[in-house]
C-alpha positions in Angstrom: 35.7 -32.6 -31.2 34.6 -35.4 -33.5 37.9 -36.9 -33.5 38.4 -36.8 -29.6 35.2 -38.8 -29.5 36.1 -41.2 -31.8 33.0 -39.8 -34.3 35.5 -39.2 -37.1 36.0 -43.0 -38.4 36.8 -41.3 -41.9 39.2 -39.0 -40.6 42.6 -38.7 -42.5 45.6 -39.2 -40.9 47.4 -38.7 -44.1 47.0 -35.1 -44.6 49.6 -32.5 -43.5 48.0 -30.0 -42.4 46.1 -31.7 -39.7 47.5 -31.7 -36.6 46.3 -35.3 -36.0 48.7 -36.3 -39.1 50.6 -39.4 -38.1 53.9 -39.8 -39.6 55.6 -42.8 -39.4 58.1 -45.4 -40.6 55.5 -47.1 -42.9 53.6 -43.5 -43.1 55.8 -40.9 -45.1 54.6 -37.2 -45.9 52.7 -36.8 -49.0 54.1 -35.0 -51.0 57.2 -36.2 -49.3 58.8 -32.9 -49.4 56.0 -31.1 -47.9 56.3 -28.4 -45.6 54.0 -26.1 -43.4 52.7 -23.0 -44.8 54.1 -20.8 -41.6 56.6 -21.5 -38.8 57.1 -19.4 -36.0 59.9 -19.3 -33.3 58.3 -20.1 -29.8 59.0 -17.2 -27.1 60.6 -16.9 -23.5 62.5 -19.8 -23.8 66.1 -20.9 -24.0 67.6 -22.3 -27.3 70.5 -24.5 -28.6 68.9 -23.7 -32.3 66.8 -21.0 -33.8 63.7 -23.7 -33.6 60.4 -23.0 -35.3 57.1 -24.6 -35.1 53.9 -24.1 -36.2 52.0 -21.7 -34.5 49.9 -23.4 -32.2 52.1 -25.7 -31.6 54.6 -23.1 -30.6 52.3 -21.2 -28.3 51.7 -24.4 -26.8 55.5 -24.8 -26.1 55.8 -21.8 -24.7 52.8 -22.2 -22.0 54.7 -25.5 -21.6 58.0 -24.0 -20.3 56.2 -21.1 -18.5 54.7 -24.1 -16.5 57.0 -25.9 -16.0 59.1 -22.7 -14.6 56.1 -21.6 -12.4 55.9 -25.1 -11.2 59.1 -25.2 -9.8 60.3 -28.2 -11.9 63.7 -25.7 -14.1 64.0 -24.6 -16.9 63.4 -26.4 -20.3 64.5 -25.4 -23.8 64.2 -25.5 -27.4 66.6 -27.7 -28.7 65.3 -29.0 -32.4 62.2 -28.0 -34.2 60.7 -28.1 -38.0 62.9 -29.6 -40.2 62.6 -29.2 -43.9 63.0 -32.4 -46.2 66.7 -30.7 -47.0 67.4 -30.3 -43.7 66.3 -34.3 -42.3 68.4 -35.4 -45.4 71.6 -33.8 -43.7 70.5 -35.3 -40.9 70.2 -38.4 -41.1 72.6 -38.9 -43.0 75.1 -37.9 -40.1 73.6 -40.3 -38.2 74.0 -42.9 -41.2 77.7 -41.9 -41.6 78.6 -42.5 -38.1 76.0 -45.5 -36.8 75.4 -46.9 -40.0 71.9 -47.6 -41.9 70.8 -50.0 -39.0 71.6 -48.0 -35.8 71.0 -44.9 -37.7 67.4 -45.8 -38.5 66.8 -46.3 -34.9 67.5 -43.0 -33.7 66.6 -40.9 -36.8 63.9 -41.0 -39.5 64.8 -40.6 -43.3 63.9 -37.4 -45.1 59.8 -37.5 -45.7 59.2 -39.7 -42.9 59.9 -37.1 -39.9 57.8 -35.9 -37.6 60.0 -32.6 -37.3 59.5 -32.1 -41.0 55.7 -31.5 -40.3 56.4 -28.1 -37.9 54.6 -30.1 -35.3 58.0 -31.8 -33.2 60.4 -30.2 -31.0 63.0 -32.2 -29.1 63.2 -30.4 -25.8 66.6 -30.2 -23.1 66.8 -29.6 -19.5 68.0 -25.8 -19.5 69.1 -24.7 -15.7 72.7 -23.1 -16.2 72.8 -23.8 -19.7 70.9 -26.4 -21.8 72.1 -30.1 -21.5 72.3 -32.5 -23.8 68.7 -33.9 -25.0 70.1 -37.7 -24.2 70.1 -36.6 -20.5 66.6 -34.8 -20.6 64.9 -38.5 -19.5 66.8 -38.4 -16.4 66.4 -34.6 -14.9 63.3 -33.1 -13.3 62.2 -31.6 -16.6 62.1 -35.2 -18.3 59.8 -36.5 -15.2 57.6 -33.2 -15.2 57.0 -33.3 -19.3 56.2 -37.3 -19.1 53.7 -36.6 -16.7 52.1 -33.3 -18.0 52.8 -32.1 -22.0 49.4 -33.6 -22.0 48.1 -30.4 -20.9 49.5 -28.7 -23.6 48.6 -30.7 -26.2 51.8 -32.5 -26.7 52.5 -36.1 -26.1 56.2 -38.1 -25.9 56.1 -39.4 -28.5 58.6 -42.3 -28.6 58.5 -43.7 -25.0 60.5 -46.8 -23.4 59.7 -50.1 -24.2 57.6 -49.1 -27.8 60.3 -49.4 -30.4 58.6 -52.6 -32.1 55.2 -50.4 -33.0 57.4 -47.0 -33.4 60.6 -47.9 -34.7 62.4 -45.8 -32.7 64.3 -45.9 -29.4 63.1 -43.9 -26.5 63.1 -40.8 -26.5 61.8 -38.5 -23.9 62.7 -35.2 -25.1 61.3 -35.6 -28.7 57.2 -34.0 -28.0 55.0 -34.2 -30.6 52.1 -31.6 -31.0 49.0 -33.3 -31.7 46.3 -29.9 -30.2 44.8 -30.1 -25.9 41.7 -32.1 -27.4 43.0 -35.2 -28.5 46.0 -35.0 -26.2 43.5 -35.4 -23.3 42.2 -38.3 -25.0 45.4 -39.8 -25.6 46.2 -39.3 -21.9 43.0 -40.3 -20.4 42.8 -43.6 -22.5 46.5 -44.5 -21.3 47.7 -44.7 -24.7 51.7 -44.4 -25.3 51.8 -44.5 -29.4 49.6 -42.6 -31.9 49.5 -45.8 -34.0 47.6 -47.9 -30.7 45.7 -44.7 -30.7 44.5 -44.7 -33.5 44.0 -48.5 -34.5 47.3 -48.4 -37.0 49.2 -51.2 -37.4 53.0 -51.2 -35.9 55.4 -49.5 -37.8 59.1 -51.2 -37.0 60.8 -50.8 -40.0 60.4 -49.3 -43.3 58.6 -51.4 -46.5 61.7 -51.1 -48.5 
């Protein structure tokens, strides 16, 4: 895999429909209300929302929780998939109306600059009699197993403690972004814990405007 080896230096990170896309603060979709071509719902797993992904990054989810399961670790559901720019509007703006802009951006990205808007993030919840609430999900068995092993998958966590002045973001362990086994094994193996260190981009705190 070119990219994997680092043999790609004119890759683009811009485009879509590649899951090595990087979305960010500074980063938006282009166009900004892009969406993918096909999502699909992953199977054998418990849900708090009729979640979608794209395919392979579905799959992916679903070998994920099977693991997980056979592993001994609990159960771990679907609690938030693809989002379309529509859908991250309301969103946010929830979080706007009750945080404020500020606290609001911290926690939620603005419609076109969402990773869940690309099919390729799912925010995942500890699931064993019933699904908790995602804020827990860092502090249960699942939050410990998935840190240590979405790798395998082809996931990553993709807003981990202590990174919100290159991601913007606080942590969160449940949010998993989909980024295919290849460069996930990279990512993992090189002890990276942001796409934008991973990829030499600069930090992305806050947005240009």
């Amino acid at each position: 895999d070119l990219v994997a080896s680092g043999a790609a230096p004119c890759v683009n990170l811009a485009d879509p429909v590649r899951e090595w896309l990087v979305v960010n603060k500074q980063r938006p979709l282009n166009p900004i209300e892009w969406e993918p071509d096909t999502v699909v719902a992953p199977a054998d797993m418990q849900r708090t929302v009729d979640g979608r992904l794209r395919p392979a990054a579905a799959d992916a989810l679903t070998a994920l929780v099977a693991a997980a399961q056979n592993e001994g670790v609990g159960a771990i559901g679907l609690n938030s998939a693809f989002r379309s720019f529509d859908s991250q509007t309301r969103t946010y703006n929830g979080y706007v109306n009750s945080l404020g802009r500020e606290a609001a951006d911290l926690q939620s990205a603005r419609p076109g600059f969402s990773e869940h808007q690309t099919g390729l993030a799912t925010d995942v919840a500890a699931c064993d009699g019933g699904c908790g609430a995602i804020e827990s999900f860092g502090g249960t068995a699942q939050g410990a197993w998935v840190a240590a092993n979405a790798w395998r998958f082809g996931f990553i966590v993709r807003y981990e403690d202590g990174q919100t002045a290159i991601t913007g973001y606080q942590a969160e362990p449940w949010h998993l972004r989909y980024i295919g086994p290849e460069l996930a094994q990279v990512y993992h193996d090189g002890g990276f814990h942001t796409l934008e260190d991973f990829f030499g981009l600069p930090a992305a705190p806050d947005y240009v405007d």
